[in-house]
N, C-alpha and C positions, 0 to 999 in steps of 0.2 A: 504494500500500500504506500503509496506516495506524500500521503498528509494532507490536509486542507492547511490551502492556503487562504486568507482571507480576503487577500489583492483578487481573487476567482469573482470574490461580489463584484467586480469592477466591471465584468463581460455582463452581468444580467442589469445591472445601473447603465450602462452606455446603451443598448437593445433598447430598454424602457424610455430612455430620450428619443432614439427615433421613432416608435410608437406617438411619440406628444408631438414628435415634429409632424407628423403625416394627420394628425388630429389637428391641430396648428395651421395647417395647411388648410384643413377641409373650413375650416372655420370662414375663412377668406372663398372657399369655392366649392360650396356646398350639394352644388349640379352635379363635382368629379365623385363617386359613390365610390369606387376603389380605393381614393385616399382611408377610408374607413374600415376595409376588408386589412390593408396592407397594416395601419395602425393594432386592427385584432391579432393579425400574426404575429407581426412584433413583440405586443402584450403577450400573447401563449411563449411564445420560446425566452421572455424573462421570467413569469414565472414559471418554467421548466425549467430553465438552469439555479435558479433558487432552490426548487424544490431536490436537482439533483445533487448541489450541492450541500444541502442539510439531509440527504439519506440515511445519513450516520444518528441521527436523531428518532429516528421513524421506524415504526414498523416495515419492515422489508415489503410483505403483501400490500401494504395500502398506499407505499412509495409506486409502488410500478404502477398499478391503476391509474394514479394521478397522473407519473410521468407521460405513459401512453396514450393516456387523454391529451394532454395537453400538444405533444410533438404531433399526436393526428391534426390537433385543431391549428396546426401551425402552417402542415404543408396544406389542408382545405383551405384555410384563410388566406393562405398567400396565392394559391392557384386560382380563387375563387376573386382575387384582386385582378387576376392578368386578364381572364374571360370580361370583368366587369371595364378592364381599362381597354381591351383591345374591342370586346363584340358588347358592350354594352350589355350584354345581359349575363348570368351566371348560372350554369347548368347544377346546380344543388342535386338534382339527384345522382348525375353522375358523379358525384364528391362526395357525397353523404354514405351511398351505399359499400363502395369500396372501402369507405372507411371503418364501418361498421361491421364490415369482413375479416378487415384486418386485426381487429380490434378482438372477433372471436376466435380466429386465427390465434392470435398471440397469447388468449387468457389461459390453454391449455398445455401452451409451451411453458409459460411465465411457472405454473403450476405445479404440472407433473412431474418437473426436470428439475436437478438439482443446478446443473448451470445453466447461467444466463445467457451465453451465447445466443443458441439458437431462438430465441425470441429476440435479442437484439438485431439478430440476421432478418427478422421477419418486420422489423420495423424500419432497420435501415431502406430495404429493400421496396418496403410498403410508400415508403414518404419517398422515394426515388423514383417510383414506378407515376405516382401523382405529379411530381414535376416532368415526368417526361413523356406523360399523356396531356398534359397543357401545353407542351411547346410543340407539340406533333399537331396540334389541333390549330395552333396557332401560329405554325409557322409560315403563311404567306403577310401575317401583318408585323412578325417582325424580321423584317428580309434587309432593313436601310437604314442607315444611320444610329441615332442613339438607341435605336429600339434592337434592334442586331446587337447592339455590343448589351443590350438587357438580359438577351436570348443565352450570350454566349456566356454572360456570368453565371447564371442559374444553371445553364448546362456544365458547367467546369464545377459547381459546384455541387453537383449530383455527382458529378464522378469523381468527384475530393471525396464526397459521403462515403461511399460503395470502397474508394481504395483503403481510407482511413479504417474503414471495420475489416477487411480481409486483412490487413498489416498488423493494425493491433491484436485481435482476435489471433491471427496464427501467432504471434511474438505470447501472447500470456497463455495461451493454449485455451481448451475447450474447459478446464476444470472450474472456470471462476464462479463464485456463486452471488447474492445477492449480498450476503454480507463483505464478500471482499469489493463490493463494486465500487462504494463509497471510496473517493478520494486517489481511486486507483487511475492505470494508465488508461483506459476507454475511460473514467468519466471525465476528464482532464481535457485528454484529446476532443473528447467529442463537445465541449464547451467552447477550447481554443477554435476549431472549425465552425462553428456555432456563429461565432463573433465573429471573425473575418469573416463570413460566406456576409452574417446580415450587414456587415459597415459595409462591402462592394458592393451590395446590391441594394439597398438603403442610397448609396453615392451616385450610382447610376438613375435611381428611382426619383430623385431629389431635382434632380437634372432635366429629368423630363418632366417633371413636375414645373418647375423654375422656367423652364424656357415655353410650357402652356403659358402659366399663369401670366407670365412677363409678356406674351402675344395675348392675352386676354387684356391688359392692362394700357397696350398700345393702341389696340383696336377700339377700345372705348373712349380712349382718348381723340381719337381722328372718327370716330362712329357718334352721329346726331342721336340724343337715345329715343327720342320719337318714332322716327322712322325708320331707322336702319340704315338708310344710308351715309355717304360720308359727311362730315361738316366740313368745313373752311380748312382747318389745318390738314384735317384729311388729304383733300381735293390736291391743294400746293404738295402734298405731301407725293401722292401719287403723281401727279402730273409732271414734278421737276425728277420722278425716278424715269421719264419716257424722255429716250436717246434725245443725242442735245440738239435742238431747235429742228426746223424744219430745213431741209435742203430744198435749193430755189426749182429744183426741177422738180420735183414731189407734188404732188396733193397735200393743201394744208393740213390741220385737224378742221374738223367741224365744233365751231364752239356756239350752243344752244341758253339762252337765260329763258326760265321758263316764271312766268308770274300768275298766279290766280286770279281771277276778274273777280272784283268788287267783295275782295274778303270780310273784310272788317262786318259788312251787315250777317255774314251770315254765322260769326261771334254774336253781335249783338242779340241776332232776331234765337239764335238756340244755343247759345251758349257756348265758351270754350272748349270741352270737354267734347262737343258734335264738333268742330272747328281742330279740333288735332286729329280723330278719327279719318275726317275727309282728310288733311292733310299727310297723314300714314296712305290712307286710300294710293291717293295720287303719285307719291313718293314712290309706291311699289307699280303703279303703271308704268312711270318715268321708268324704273329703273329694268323692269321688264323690256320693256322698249330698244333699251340702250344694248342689250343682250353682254355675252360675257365679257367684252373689250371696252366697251361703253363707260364711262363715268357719270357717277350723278352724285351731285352737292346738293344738300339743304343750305344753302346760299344767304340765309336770315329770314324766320316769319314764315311766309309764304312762296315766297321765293327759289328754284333752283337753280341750277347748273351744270348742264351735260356735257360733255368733251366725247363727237366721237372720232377717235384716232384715226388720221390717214384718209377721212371722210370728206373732208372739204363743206364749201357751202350748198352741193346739192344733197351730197346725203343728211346735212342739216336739217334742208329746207325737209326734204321725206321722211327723218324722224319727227320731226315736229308736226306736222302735218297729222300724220299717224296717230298722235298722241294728242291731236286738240283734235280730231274724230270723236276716238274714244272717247274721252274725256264730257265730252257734250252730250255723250247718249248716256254716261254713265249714272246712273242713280244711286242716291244714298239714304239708306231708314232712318240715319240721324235726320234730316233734314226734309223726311217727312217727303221722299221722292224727289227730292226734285235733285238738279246737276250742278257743278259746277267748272263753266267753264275757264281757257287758259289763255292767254297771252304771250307769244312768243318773239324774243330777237334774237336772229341768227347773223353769225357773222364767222369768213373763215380764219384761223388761226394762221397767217403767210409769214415764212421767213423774214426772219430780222422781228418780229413780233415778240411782245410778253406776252404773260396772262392777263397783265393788268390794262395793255392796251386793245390785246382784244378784247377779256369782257367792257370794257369803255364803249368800245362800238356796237358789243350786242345789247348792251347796256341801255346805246342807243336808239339801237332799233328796236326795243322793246316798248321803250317811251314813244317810239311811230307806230305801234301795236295798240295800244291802248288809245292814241290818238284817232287812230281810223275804226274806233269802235268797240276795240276789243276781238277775244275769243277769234285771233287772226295770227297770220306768222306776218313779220315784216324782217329782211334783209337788209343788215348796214350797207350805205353807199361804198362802193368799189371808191378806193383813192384817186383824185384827178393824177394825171401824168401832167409828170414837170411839166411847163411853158416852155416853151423854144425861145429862145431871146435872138432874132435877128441881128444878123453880124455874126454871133458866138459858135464856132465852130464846136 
């Protein structure tokens, strides 16, 4: 027997932190439901190594019960994280029942025998067989990136499990029994594995967590939360990421300012509350419209702003058109049926152009939209060409 050491509490105190971080976590993103599975496993395998390092303490029969409950509810909960993080949902029967085999499996080894070997072979084997029926099941979602290098931790770490009990088991031989286990070379070993396998995979899990959350954090920040689509910082945000300017022989962008006719009454006459619904309404026509290449700003208020890429001013002109169709047949129950329609100024985004000087000209031609009626598209004037100055070659 080896000894207890007490620095061993150190492996089930570090585990129990990442359990709080993954809880920590969820608190901030309450949607991610796996943060909550990965937190339970965590929780099981500290107190498992708790529990196996005070075996010395305990009744030998009602140590292993607890242990083998616990290392089952380890690898369910951790497997039952990957299904929830990768397919959204979590096949419990298939995790429950295996478990539950294993579990009757092991009672009569645990029992009948006087060494503990072979019921440790039935557990290693058992929690190994569960990690590597989750990653069989799921290995087309983790094939790229940080999710591959998740795969391939858990997998090195299954076959750390599987080599560490054939090395130690053949090294103490088959004689050992419950009472030498305490403190010995397998409970030792199988703690120090324990701890590394969850700090790697805790590190990698932390990571893709962090770089969700941190894209969750961005997106909201540049995302109007009315509607969905982008705001102001968004728009600049996307649009200065599209190659630099336009080249003179190219097709400009198409740049659309889209504005509601006569908003304000229809706040007044039903209130705010019908007045952001139609304006979500519309926001997801615009942005329908625009299809996947398409940009669409909630611009201030009422207000938008479309970019379609490499469109110029006719396919402007035929999104917009498109969308003040629609828009005018369209009915809303807030508003007791009836429609409302849009107002549009097009103008193309031409080399040597900003954003700020082409919205200025749709700008302007939206204030000719509204002038000539409303619920109209109007086109900013083409630039005059230089004057010729006589004499001036």
């Amino acid at each position: 027997m080896l000894g207890q050491s007490y620095f061993q509490l150190l492996n089930p105190l570090i585990v129990l932190t990442f359990s709080g971080g993954f809880l920590l976590l969820w608190k901030f993103a309450r949607d991610i439901r796996s943060l909550l599975f990965f937190a339970a496993s965590y929780f099981a395998a500290s107190c498992a190594m708790v529990v196996d390092f005070f075996q010395f303490a305990m009744a030998p029969g009602y140590a292993s019960l607890i242990l083998v409950t616990l290392y089952l509810a380890v690898s369910v909960f951790f497997c039952a994280g990957l299904y929830q993080l990768y397919r959204n949902r979590v096949p419990w029967k298939a995790l429950t029942v295996p478990a539950v085999a294993v579990f009757f499996v092991y009672l009569p080894c645990r029992f009948s025998l006087e060494s503990v070997v072979p019921s440790a072979w039935i557990i290693n084997v058992g929690a190994a067989a569960f990690y590597s029926r989750a990653l069989f099941d799921l290995r087309r979602d983790m094939r790229a990136g940080i999710h591959r290098i998740l795969r391939d931790v858990v997998l090195v770490s299954v076959v750390a499990l599987l080599l560490r009990a054939a090395a130690v088991f053949w090294h103490v031989g088959t004689a050992m029994t419950a009472a030498d286990y305490a403190g010995s070379l397998p409970s030792v070993t199988l703690q120090l594995l324990l701890a590394v396998a969850s700090l790697a995979l805790a590190a990698v899990l932390f990571i893709m967590y962090g770089i969700e959350i941190l894209g969750r954090l961005k997106r909201s920040s540049e995302t109007d939360p009315l509607t969905g689509v982008l705001n102001r910082r968004g728009f600049e945000a996307r649009v200065a990421a599209l190659p630099d300017g336009v080249a003179p022989e190219t097709t400009g962008h198409g740049l659309v300012i889209a504005d509601m006719d006569g908003f304000k009454c229809v706040n007044d006459r039903f209130g705010h509350g019908a007045g952001d619904r139609v304006i979500a309404r519309i926001a997801r026509l615009l942005e329908e419209a625009a299809g996947g290449e398409g940009l669409v700003a909630r611009w201030g208020g009422e207000e938008f702003v479309v970019l379609i890429p490499n469109g110029g001013e006719p396919l402007a002109r035929l999104y917009a058109e498109t969308v003040r169709t629609a828009a005018e047949v369209m009915v809303h129950d807030c508003l007791n049926g009836e429609a409302v329609t849009i107002s549009f100024g097009i103008t193309e985004w031409r080399h040597g152009d900003t954003l700020r000087s082409a919205c200025g000209r749709a700008d302007g031609a939206l204030y000719g939209a509204k002038q000539a009626g409303r619920n109209c598209v109007r086109a900013a004037p083409e630039p005059a060409p230089p004057r010729r100055v006589e004499g001036v070659a």
